[in-house]
C-alpha positions as CSV (number, residue, x, y, z in Angstrom):
1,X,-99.4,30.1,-38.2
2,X,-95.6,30.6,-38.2
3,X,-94.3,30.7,-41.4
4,X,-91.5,27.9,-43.1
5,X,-88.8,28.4,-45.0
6,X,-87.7,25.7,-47.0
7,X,-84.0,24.8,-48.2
8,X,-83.8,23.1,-51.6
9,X,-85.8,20.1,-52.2
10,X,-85.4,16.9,-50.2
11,X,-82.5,18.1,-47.7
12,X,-84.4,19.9,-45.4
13,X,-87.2,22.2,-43.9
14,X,-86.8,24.4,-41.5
15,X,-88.9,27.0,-40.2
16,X,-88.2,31.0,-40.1
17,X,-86.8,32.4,-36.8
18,X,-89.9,33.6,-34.6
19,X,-89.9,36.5,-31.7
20,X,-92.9,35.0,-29.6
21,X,-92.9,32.8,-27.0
22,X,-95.7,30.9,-27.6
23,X,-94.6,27.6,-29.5
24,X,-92.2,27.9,-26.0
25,X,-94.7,27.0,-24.1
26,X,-97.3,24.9,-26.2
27,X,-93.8,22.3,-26.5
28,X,-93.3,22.8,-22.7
29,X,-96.8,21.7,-21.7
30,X,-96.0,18.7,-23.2
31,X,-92.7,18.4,-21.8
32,X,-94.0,19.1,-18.3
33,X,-96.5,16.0,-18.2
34,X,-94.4,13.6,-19.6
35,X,-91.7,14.3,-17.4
36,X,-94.1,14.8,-14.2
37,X,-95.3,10.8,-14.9
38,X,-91.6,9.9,-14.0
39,X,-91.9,11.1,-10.4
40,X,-95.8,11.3,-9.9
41,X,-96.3,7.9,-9.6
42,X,-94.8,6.6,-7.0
43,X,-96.8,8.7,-4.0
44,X,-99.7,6.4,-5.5
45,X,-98.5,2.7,-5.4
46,X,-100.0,2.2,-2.0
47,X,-103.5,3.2,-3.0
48,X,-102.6,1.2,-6.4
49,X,-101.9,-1.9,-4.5
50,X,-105.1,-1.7,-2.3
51,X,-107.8,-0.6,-5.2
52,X,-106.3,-2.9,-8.0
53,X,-105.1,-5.8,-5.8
54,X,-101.6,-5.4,-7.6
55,X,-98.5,-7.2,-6.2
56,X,-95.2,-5.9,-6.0
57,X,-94.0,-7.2,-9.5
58,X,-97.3,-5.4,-11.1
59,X,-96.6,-2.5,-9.2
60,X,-93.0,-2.2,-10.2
61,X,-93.9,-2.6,-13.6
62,X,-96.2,1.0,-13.2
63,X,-93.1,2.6,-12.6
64,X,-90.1,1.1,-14.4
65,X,-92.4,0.1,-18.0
66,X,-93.1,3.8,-18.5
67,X,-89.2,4.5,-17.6
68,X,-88.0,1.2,-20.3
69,X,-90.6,2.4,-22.8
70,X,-89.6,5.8,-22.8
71,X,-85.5,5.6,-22.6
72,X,-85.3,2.8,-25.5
73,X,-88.0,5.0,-28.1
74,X,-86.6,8.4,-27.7
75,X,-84.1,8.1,-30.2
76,X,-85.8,6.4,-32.8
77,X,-88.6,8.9,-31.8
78,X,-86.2,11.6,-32.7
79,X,-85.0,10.7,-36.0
80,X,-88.7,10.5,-36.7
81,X,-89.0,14.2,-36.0
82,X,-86.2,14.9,-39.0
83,X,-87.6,12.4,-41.7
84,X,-91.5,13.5,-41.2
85,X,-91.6,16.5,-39.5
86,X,-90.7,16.9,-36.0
87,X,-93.8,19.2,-35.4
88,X,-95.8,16.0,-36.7
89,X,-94.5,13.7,-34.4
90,X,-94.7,16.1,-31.4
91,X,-98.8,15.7,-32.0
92,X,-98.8,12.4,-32.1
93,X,-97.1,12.2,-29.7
94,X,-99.0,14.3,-27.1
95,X,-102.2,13.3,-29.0
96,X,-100.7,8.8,-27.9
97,X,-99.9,10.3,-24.4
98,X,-103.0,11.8,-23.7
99,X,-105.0,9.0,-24.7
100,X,-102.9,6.8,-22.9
101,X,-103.1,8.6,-20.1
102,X,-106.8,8.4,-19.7
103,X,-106.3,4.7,-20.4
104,X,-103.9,4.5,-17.1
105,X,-106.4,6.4,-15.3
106,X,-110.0,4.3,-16.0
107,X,-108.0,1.3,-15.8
108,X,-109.7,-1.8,-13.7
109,X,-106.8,-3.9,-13.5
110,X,-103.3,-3.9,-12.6
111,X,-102.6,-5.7,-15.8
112,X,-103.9,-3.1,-18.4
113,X,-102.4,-0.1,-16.1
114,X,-99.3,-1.4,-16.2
115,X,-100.0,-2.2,-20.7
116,X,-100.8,1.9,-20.3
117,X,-97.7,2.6,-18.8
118,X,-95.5,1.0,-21.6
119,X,-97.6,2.3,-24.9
120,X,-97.6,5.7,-22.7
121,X,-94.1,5.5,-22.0
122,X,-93.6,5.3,-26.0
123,X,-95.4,8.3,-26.9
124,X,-93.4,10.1,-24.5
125,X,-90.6,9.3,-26.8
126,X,-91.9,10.1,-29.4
127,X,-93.0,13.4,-28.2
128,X,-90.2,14.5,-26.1
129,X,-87.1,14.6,-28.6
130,X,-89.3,17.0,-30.8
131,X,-89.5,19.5,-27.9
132,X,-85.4,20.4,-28.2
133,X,-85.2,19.8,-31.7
134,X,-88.0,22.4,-32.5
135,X,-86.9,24.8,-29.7
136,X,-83.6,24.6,-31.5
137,X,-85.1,25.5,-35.3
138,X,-87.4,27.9,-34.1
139,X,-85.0,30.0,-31.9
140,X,-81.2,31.5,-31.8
141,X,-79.0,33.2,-30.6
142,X,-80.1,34.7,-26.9
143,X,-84.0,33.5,-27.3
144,X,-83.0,30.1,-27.8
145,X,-80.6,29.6,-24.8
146,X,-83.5,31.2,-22.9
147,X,-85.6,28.7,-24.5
148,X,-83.6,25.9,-23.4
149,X,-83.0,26.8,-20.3
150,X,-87.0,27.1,-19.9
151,X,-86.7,23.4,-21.0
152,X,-84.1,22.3,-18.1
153,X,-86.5,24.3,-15.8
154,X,-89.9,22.5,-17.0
155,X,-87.9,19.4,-16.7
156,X,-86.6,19.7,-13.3
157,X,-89.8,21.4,-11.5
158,X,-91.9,18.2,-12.6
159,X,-89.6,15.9,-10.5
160,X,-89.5,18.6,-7.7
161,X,-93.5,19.5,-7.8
162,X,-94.6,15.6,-8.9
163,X,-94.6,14.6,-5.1
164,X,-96.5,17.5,-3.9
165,X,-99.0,17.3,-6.7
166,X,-99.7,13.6,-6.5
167,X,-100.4,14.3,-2.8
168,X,-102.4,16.8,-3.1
169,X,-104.5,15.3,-5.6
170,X,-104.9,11.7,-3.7
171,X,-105.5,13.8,-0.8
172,X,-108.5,16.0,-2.6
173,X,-110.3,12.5,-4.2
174,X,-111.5,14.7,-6.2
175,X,-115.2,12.7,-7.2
176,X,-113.3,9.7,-5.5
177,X,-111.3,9.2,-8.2
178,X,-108.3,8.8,-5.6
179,X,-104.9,8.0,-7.3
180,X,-106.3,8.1,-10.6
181,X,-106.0,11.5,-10.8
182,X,-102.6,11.5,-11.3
183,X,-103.0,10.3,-14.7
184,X,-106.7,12.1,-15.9
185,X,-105.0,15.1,-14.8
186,X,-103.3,14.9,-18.4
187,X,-106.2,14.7,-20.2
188,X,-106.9,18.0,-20.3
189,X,-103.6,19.5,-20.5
190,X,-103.2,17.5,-23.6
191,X,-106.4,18.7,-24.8
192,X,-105.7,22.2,-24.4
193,X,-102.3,21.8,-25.9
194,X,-103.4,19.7,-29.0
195,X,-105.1,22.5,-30.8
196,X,-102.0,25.3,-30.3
197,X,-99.6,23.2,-31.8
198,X,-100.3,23.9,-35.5
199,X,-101.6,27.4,-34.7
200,X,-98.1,28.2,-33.1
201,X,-95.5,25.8,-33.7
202,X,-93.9,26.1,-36.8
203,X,-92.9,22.8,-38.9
204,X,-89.0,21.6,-39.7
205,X,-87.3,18.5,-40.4
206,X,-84.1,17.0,-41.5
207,X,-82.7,15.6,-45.1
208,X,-85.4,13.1,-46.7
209,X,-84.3,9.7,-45.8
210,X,-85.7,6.6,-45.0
211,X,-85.8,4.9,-41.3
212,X,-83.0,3.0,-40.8
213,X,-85.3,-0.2,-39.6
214,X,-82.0,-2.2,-38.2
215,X,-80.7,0.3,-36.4
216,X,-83.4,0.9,-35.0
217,X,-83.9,-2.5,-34.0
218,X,-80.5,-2.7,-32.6
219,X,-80.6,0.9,-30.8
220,X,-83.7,0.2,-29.2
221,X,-82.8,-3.3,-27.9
222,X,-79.5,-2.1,-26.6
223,X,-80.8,0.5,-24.5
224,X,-83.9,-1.8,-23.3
225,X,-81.0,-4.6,-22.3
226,X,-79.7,-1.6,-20.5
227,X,-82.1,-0.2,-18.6
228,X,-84.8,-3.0,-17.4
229,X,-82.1,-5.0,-15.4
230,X,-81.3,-1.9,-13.8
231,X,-85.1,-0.6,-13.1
232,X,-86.2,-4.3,-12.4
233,X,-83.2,-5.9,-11.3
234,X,-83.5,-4.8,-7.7
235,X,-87.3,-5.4,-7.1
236,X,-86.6,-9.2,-8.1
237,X,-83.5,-10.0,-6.5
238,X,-81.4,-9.9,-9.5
239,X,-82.1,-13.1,-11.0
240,X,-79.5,-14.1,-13.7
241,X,-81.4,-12.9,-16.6
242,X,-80.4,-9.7,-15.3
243,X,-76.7,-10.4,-15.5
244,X,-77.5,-12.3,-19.1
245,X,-79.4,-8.8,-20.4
246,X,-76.8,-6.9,-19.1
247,X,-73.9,-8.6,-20.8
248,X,-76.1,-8.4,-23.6
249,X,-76.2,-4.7,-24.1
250,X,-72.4,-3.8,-24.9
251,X,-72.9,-6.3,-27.8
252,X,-76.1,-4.8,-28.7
253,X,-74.5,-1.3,-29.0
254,X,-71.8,-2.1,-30.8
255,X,-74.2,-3.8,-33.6
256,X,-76.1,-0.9,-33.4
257,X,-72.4,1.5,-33.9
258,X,-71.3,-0.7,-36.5
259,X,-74.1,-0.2,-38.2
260,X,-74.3,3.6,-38.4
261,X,-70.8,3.7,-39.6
262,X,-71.7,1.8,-42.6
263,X,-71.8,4.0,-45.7
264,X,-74.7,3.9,-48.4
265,X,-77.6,4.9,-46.5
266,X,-78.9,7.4,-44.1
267,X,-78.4,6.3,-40.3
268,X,-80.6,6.8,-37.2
269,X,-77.6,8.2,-35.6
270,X,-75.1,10.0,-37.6
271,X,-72.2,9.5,-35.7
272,X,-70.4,12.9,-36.9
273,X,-72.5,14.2,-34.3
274,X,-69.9,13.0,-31.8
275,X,-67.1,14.6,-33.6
276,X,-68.5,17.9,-32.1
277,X,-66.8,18.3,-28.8
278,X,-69.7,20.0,-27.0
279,X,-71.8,17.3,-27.8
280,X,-69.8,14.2,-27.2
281,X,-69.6,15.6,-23.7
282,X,-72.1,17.1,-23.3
283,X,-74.0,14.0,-23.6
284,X,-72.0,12.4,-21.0
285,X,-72.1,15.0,-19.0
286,X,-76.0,15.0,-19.0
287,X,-75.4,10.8,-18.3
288,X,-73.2,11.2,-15.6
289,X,-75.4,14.4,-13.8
290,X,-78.3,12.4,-14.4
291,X,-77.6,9.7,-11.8
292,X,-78.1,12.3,-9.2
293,X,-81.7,13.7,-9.3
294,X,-83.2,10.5,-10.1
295,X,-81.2,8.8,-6.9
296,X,-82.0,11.6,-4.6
297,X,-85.7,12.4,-5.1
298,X,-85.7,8.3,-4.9
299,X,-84.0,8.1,-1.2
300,X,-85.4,11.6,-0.3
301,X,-88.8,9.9,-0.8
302,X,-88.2,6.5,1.4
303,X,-86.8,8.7,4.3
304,X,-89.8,11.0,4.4
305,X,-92.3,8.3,4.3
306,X,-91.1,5.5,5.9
307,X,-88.0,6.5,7.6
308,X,-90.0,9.4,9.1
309,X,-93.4,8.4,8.9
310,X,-94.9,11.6,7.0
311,X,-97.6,11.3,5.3
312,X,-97.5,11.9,1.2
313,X,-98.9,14.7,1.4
314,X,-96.3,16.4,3.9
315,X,-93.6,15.1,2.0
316,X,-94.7,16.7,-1.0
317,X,-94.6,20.1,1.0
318,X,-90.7,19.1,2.1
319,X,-90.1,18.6,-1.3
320,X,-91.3,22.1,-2.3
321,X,-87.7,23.2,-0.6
322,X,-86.0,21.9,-3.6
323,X,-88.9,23.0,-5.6
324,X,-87.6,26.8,-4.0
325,X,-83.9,26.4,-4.7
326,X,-84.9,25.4,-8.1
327,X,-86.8,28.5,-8.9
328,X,-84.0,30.4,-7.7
329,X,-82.0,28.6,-10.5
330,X,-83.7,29.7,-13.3
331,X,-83.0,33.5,-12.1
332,X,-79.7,33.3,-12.0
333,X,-78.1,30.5,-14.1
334,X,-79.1,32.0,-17.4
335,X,-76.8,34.8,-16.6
336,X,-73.9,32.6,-14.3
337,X,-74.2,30.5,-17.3
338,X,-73.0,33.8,-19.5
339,X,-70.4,34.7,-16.9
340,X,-68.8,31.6,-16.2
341,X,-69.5,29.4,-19.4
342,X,-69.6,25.2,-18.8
343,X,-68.0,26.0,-15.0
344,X,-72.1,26.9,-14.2
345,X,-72.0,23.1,-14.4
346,X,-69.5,22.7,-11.4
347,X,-70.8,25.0,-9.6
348,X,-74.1,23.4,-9.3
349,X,-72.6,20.1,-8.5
350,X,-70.9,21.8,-6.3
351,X,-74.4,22.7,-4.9
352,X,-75.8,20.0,-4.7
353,X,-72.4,18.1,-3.6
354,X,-73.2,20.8,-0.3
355,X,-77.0,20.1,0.2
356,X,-76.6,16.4,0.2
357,X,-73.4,16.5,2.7
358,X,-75.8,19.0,5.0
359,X,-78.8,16.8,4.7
360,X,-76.6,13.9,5.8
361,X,-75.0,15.4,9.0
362,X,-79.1,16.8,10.2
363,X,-80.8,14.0,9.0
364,X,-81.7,12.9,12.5
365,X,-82.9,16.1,13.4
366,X,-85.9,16.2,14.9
367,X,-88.0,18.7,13.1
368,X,-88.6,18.6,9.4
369,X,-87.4,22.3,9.0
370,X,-84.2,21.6,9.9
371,X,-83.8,19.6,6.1
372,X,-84.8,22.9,4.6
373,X,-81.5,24.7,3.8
374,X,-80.4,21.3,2.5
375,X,-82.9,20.7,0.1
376,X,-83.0,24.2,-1.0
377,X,-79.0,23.9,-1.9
378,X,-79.8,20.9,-3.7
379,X,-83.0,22.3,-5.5
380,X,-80.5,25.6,-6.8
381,X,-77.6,23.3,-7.8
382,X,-79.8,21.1,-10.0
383,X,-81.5,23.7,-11.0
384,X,-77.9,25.4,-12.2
385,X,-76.3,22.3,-14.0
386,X,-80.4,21.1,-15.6
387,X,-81.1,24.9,-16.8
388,X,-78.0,25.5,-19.5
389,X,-77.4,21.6,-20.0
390,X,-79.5,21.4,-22.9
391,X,-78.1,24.3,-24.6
392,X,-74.4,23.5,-23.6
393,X,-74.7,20.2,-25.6
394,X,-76.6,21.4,-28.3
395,X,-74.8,24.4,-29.0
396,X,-72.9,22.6,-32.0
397,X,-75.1,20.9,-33.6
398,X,-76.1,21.0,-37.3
399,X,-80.5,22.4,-37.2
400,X,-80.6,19.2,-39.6
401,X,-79.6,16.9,-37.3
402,X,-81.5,18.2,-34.4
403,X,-83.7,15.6,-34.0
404,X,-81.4,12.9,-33.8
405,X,-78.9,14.6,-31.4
406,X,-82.4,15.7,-29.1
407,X,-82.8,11.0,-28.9
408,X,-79.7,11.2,-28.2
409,X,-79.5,13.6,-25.2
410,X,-82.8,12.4,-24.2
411,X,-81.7,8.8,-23.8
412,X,-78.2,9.7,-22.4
413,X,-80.6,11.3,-19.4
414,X,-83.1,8.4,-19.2
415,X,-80.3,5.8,-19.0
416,X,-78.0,7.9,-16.8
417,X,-81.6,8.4,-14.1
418,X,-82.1,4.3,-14.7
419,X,-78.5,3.5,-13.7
420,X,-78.9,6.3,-10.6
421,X,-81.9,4.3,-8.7
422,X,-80.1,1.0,-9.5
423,X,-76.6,2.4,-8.1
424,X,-78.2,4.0,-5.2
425,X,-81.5,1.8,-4.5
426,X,-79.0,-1.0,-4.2
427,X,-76.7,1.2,-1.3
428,X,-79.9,2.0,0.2
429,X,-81.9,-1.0,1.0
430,X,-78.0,-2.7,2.3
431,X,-77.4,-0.1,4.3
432,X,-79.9,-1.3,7.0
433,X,-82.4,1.2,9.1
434,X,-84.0,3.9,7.1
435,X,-82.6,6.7,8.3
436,X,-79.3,5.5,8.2
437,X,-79.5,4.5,4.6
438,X,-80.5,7.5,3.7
439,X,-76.8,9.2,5.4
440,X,-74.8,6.4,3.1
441,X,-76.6,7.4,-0.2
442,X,-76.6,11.1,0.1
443,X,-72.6,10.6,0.7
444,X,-72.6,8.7,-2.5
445,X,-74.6,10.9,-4.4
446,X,-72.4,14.1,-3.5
447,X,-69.5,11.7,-4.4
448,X,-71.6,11.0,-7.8
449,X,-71.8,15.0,-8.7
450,X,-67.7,14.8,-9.1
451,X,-68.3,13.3,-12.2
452,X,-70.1,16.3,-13.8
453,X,-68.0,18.6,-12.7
454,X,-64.9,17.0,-13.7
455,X,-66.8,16.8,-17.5
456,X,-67.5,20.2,-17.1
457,X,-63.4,21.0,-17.0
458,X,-63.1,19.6,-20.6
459,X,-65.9,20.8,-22.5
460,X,-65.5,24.3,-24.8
461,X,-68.1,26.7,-25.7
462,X,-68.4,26.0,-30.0
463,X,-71.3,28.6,-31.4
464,X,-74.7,27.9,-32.7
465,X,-75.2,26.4,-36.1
């Protein structure tokens, strides 16, 4: 087991700096499933709706519960990680998901599948602020940009490998499980993982404190105001308590600022973190880019399927062009990222501003192929802005406050992918015929990456705490 070294009592633990790679990718297993749920899923709701006799309102709850759960824990979840022990948390975590997961897969109705999805949503964020906070304590200087950018890469390749998988695996029926493979396929991930992560990942936290209960109340109702008008708000016509929620969150927030910046005890979000330009954003950054692979996976989906009438499995093998370009990201924006510093995130935008424009104008086309150097631009300019992110944003941060600024990040990505499919479900399905739709939004998502690369024009390189 790695070894910890501890500062003086009660302000913090944090382990000695390790050469090996494997706490890397014990934390990245972990990682890779909880992220891969996000995107899975939806190749499934057809065979959902069939076998559990789930209506649309059930079967939107599948996919936006896990999304609400997960966005409004994963800071609270993170400040866990300092106070007892971010490796700690990161097993219960993984140890909540897989169970969970195996709950979501045996599950007879739609009703308790959808009760999965929210508990399994939750232990996502409890598990996934860990992941950066640990990778940050356990790694410097090159290793641990090379371990973030592993991160950015585990993240992105299970939104661009979710489709295929979960058509593959409804395709196989593997002992006619059908779709509830996507879920059991956890279980034993998680099982593998669960022993390695106290034989390899070494323990750390933050300053003993206790959990500041009202802000987390207040920070995890603001961002749940937030984000299920904008995941549900579409499926149900927006009904005015979407508007009411809505209005409801800048209040929410503010509470939940006010009360951080109140002296006399330890907050759930020390806001001296956004004193440190890198972070501050950073963070937005990370909000603002995440709009765009949420949106476009989401439309790139509905055109395959419906607009062009492949099957989920085939559109799982189109996706696997992004799923190239991607690949060819993590090759090269590790040392671009050296080279050109925070401009790696322009370019990429840049990238991806390209792939959509091209997908646009051959988007009638008649053979699938022709989509290919498209999707592969957009695959390698996510790929460039996801791999360094983590480690742009980060690279300030106090190790003590790792886990806080992690929930931070983490939810700035979550809410920013929320808002995405609201902004660009709702320019989709106005936009009339399928195919057509599909033209609008990939205008407004290469208008979207603007955004990113402006941020990326203001934000200076600080060094590693």
């Amino acid at each position: 087991m790695s070894t910890i070294a501890l500062d003086r009592p009660g302000v913090a633990a944090r382990p000695a700096k390790v050469t090996g790679w494997a706490p890397l990718v014990v934390v990245l297993a972990g990682t890779f499933v909880t992220f891969l749920d996000f995107f899975i899923v939806n190749v499934a709701l057809p065979a959902m709706a069939v076998d559990l006799h789930a209506g649309p309102a059930a079967l939107s709850l599948v996919v936006a519960g896990y999304g609400l759960t997960f966005a409004a824990g994963m800071i609270t979840g993170g400040r866990l990680g300092d106070i007892y022990g971010r490796r700690r948390m990161f097993t219960i975590g993984l140890a909540l998901f897989t169970i969970t997961s195996a709950a979501c897969g045996l599950a007879p109705t739609a009703g308790l599948l959808v009760a999965g999805r929210l508990v399994q949503g939750a232990a996502g964020a409890l598990l996934t602020p860990q992941v950066l906070a640990i990778l940050g304590t356990t790694y410097d200087g090159e290793r641990r940009g090379t371990a973030f950018a592993a991160y950015g890469f585990a993240m992105g390749i299970a939104g661009v490998l979710g489709q295929l998988l979960g058509g593959a695996l409804i395709e196989a029926d593997v002992a006619g499980l059908g779709w509830r493979t996507i879920f059991l396929i956890n279980v034993p991930v998680g099982l593998a993982a669960l022993p390695l992560v106290r034989r390899h990942v070494p323990e750390s936290r933050g300053p003993s404190a206790r959990l500041d209960l009202l802000g987390t109340v207040l920070g995890t109702t603001a961002v749940a105001a937030l984000v299920l008008p904008l995941v549900e708000g579409r499926e149900h016509g927006w009904p005015a308590w979407c508007w009411i929620t809505l209005a409801a969150a800048p209040v929410l927030a503010a509470a939940f600022v006010v009360t951080q910046a109140r002296g006399g005890r330890t907050p759930l979000v020390d806001l001296a973190l956004f004193r440190v330009r890198s972070f501050a954003l950073g963070s937005l950054a990370a909000l603002t880019f995440a709009l765009v692979p949420s949106s476009f996976f989401f439309v790139l989906a509905l055109y395959l399927q419906e607009g062009r009438g492949y099957s989920a499995l085939f559109s799982g093998v189109v996706f696997a062009a992004v799923g190239a370009g991607y690949f060819a990201a993590l090759v090269v924006a590790t040392p671009l990222a050296a080279r050109l510093g925070q401009q790696v995130l322009a370019l990429g935008s840049g990238f991806v501003a390209a792939g959509a424009l091209l997908l646009a104008e051959l988007a009638r086309a008649s053979s699938a192929g022709a989509l290919v150097p498209g999707l592969v631009l957009v695959g390698l300019g996510i790929g460039l802005v996801l791999v360094p992110l983590s480690s742009t944003v980060l690279a300030g941060v106090d190790v003590r406050l790792a886990g806080a600024a992690s929930g931070v990040l983490s939810t700035a990505q979550q809410v920013g992918g929320a808002l995405g499919v609201a902004v660009i479900g709702t320019v989709f399905f106005a936009a009339g015929s399928v195919v057509h739709a599909f033209v609008i939004s990939l205008v407004v998502v290469a208008g979207l990456t603007v955004l990113t690369a402006g941020l990326a024009q203001l934000l200076r390189p600080q060094p590693c705490k």
